[in-house]
C-alpha positions as CSV (number, residue, x, y, z in Angstrom):
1,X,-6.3,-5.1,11.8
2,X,-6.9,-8.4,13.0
3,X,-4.2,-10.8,14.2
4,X,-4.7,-13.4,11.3
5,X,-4.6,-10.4,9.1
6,X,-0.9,-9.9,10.5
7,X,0.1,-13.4,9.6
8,X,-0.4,-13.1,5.8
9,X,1.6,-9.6,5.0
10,X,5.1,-9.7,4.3
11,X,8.0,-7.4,5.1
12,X,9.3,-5.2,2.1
13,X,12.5,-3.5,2.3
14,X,12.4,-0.6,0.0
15,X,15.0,2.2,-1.1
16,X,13.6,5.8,-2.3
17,X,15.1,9.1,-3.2
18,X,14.9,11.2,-0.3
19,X,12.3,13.5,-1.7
20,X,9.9,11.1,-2.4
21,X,10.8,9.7,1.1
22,X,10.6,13.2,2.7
23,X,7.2,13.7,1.2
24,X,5.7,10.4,2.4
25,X,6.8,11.2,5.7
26,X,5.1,14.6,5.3
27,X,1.7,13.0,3.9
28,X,1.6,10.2,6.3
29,X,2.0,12.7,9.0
30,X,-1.1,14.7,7.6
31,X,-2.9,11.4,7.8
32,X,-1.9,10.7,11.4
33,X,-0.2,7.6,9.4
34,X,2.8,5.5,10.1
35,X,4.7,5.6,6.9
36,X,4.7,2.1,7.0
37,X,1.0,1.8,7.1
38,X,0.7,4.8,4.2
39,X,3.0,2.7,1.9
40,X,1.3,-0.3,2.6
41,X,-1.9,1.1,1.3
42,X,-0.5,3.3,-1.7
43,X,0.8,-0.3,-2.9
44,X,-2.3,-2.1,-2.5
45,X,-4.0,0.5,-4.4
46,X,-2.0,0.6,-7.2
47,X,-2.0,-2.8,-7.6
48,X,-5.6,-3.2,-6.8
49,X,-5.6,-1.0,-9.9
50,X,-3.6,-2.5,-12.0
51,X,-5.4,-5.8,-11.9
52,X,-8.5,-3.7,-12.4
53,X,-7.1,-2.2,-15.7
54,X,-6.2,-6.2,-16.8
55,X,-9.3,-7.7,-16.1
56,X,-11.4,-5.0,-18.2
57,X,-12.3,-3.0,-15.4
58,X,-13.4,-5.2,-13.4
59,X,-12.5,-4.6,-9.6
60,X,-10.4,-7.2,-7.9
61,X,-12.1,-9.7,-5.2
62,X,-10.8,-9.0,-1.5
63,X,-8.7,-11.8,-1.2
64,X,-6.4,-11.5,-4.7
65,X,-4.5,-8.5,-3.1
């Protein structure tokens, strides 16, 4: 990840259930993952999705997530 990739993320404080914490911690380990990166990406991807769904299935250009 590049260093003017870094500049335009934003920190996200979150608050889960501890099984659904305790099972990201198991996947992201399984991944070789921090769970901060595994999160990261689950998000994207869901709302990568969700704009895909919206627009009629059309995917999302690069730079709207």
């Amino acid at each position: 990840m590049g260093e003017s990739m870094m500049m335009d993320m934003k920190r996200l404080a979150a608050y889960l259930p501890d099984p659904v914490y305790e099972e990201l911690e198991k996947w992201a380990t399984e991944e070789k993952r921090s769970l901060s990166n595994l999160v990261g990406y689950l998000l994207e991807a869901a709302v990568r999705e969700r704009q895909k769904r919206e627009s009629g299935g059309q995917p999302p250009a690069n730079d709207e997530v």
